[in-house]
KOLVEX-437944 format. One line per field, with one value per residue (C-alpha): residue in one letter; chain; x, y, z. Coordinates in steps of 0.05 Angstrom, whole numbers, plus 5000, padded with zeros to 4 digits. Layout:
BEGIN
res (A_...)
chain (A_...)
px (X_...)
py (Y_...)
pz (Z_...)
This chain:
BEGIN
res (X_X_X_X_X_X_X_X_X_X_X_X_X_X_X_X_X_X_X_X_X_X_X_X_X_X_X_X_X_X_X_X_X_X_X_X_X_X_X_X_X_X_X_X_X_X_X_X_X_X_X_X_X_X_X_X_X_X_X_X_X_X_X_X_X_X_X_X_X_X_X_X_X_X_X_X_X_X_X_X_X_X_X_X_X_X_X_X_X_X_X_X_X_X_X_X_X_X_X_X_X_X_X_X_X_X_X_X_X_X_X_X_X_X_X_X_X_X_X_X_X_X_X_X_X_X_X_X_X_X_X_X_X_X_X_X_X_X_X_X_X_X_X_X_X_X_X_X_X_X_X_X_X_X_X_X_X_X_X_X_X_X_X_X_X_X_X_X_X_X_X_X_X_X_X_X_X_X_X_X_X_X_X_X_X_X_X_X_X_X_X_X_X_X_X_X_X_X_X_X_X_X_X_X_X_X_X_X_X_X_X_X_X_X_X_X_X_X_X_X_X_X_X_X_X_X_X_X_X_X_X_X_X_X_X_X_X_X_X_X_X_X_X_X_X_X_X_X_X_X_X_X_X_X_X_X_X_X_X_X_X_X_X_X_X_X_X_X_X_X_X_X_X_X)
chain (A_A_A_A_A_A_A_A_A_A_A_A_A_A_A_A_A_A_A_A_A_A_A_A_A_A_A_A_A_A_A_A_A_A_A_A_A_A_A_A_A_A_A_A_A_A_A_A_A_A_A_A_A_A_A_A_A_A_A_A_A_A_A_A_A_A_A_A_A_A_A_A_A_A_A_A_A_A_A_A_A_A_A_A_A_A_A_A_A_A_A_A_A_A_A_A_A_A_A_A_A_A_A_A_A_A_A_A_A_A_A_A_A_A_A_A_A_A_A_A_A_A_A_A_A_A_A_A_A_A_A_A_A_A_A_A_A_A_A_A_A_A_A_A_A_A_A_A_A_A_A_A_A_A_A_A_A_A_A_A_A_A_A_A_A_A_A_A_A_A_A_A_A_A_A_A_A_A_A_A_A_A_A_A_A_A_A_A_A_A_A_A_A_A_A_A_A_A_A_A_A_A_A_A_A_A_A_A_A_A_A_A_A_A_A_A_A_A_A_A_A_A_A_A_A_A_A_A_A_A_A_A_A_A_A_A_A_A_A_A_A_A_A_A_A_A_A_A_A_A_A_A_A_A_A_A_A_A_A_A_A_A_A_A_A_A_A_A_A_A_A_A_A_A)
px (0765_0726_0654_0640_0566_0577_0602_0603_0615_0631_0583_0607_0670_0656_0588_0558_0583_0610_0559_0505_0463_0487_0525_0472_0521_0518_0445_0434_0486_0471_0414_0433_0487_0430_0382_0431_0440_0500_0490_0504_0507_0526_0574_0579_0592_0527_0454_0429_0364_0402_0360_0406_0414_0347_0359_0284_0267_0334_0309_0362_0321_0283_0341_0382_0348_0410_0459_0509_0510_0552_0610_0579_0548_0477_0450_0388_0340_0299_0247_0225_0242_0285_0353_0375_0444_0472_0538_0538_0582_0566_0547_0600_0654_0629_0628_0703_0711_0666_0714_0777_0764_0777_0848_0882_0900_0870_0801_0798_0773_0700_0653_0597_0558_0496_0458_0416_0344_0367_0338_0389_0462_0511_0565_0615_0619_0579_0595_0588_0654_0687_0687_0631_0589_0569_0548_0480_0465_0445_0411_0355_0343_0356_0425_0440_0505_0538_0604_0643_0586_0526_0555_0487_0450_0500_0464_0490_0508_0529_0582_0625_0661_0726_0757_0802_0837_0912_0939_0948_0878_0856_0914_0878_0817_0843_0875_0803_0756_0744_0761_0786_0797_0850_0894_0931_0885_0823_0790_0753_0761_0705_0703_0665_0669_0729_0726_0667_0682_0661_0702_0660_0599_0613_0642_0573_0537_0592_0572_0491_0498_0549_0598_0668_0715_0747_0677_0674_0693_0697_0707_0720_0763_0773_0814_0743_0751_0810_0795_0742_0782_0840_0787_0754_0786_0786_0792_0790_0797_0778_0826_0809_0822_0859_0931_0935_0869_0914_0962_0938_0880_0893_0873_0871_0833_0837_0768_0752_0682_0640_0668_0627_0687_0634_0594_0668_0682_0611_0607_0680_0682_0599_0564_0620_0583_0521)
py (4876_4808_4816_4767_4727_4678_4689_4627_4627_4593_4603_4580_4623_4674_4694_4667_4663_4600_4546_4596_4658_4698_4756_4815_4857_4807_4803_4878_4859_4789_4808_4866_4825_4774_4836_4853_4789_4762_4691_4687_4615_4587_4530_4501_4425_4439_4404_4448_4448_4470_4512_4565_4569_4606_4620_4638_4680_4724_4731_4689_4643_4704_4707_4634_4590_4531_4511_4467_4429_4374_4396_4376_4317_4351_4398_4429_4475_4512_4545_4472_4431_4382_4354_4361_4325_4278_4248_4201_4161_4083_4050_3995_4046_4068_4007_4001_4067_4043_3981_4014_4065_4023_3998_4059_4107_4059_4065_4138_4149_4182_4185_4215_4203_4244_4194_4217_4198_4267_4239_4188_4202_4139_4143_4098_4121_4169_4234_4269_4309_4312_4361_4324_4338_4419_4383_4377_4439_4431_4360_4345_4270_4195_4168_4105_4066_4029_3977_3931_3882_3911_3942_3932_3992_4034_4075_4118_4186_4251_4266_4239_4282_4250_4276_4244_4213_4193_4210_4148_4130_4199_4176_4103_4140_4179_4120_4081_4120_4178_4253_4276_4360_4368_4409_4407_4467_4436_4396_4356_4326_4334_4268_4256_4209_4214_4271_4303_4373_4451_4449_4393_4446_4506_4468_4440_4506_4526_4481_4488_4563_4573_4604_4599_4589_4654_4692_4663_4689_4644_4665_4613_4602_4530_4470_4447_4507_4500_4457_4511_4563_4537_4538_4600_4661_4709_4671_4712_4696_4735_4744_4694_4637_4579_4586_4530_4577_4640_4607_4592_4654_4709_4758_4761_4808_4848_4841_4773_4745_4777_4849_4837_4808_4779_4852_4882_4834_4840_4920_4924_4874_4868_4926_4980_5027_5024)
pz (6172_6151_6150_6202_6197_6254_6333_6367_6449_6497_6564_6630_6632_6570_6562_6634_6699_6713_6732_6737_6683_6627_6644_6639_6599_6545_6535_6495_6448_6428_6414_6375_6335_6314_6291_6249_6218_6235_6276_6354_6371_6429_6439_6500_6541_6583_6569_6525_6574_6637_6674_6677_6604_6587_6511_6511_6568_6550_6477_6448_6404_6369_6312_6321_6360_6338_6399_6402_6467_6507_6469_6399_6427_6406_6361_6377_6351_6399_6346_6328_6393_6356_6350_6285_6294_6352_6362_6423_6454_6429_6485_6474_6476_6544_6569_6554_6594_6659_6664_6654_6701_6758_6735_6743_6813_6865_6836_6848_6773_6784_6718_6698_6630_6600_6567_6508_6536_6568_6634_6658_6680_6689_6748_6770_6847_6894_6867_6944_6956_6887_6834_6791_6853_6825_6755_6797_6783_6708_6717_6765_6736_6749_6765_6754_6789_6733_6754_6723_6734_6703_6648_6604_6649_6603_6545_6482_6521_6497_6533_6593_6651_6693_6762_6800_6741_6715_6658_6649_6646_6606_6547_6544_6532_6476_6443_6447_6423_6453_6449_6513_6536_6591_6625_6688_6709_6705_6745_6705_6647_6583_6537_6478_6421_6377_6331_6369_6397_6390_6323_6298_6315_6289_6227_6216_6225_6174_6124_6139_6129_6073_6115_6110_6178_6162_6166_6246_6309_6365_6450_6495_6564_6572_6548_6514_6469_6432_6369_6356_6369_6327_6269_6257_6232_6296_6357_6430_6500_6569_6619_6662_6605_6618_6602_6543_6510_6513_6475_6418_6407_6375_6420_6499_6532_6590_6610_6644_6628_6681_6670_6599_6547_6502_6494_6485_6422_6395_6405_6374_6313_6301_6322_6316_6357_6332)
């Protein structure tokens, strides 16, 4: 067996409950895995500073206090409260998105943006009764309307999230600019700048630390997952995964995330009983 010296994970769907905390289970052996000296970082398309998250108060910044947030949008190190690498959306690019979006299904296209002042998000439309409206719970900042007619109000922003859209409209995206995670079972799309994803993350960690992609193991459940999971050198899914993420890991297991599938992997390929 490898000797592994990185986990990276997923959290809404792997390591926490989706939307919401960590999974208690998985808080002992996090830990434990980073005492031990192999990194535990997470990876994930939420603000890094989403209330829920709480790296600090559940001791997950004592060992490795990097995170990779907004699905490699930022990266962020909690020990000294600074981004150490961003990869926005150009605001020029976004404003090709905002006027596109209301070419395609009727005008049914609904957007949301994270700028990178961290305090603004850009929509298109009201957000009240679609999917975008349970993003709320990890932002509690300004919103700011943006249409085809004051396209300026746009900033840089991390990362973008689409409901109600076409494929149509999601394959222009992808051929102008940005990179766009899918699947006919999700409800939302995630959209960053081309080439920007979780891979792009953990490859940079990779490349910080001196560890090679075969010394990585990497959980995740969603669509957003994939390129990362496609590039380490153990990659494992909970049960509850989306189908396209089963496909292409190489192990699925029969715990879902809240039964405690991350503390499985780590007690099984890290900790090994100890």
């Amino acid at each position: 067996m490898p000797n592994y010296k990185l986990v990276a994970l997923d959290m809404d769907g792997t390591t926490y409950h989706s939307m919401g905390h960590v999974v208690e289970e998985n808080i002992e052996p996090i830990i434990k895995v980073q005492a031990s000296g192999t990194k535990v970082v997470f990876v994930t398309g939420r603000p890094l500073h989403a209330p829920q998250n709480r790296f600090v108060e559940n001791g997950f910044t004592k060992y490795e206090s990097i995170a990779i947030g907004y699905n490699g949008g930022l990266i962020y190190d909690f020990s000294e409260n600074k981004k150490i690498a961003e990869n926005p959306i150009p605001k020029e690019t976004l404003k090709y998105a905002f006027t596109e979006a209301a070419h395609y299904a009727n005008d049914e296209n609904v957007l949301w943006a994270y700028s990178t002042d961290e305090q603004t998000v850009f929509l298109n439309k009201d957000i009240k009764g679609t999917p975008l409206e349970a993003e709320t719970v990890f932002y509690a900042g300004k919103f700011v309307k943006v249409t085809p007619q004051n396209l300026d109000a746009l900033n840089d922003s991390y990362k973008m999230l689409a409901t109600n859209c076409t494929d149509d409209f999601l394959a222009n995206l992808s051929a102008n600019g940005f990179e766009v995670a899918y699947s006919k079972q999700s409800v939302t799309a995630e959209i960053n700048k081309a080439g920007i994803n979780k891979k792009f993350g953990v490859e940079f960690l990779c490349h910080k630390y001196g560890i090679t992609p075969e010394e990585v193991i990497a959980m995740g459940d969603g669509k957003n997952d994939v390129p990362m999971l496609e590039y380490v050198g153990l990659s494992i899914a909970p049960s509850n995964a989306n189908p396209v993420v089963k496909q292409v890991v190489d192990e699925v297991l029969n715990l879902t995330s809240t039964e405690g599938a991350v503390a499985h992997v780590l007690n099984k390929y890290i900790l090994k009983g100890n």
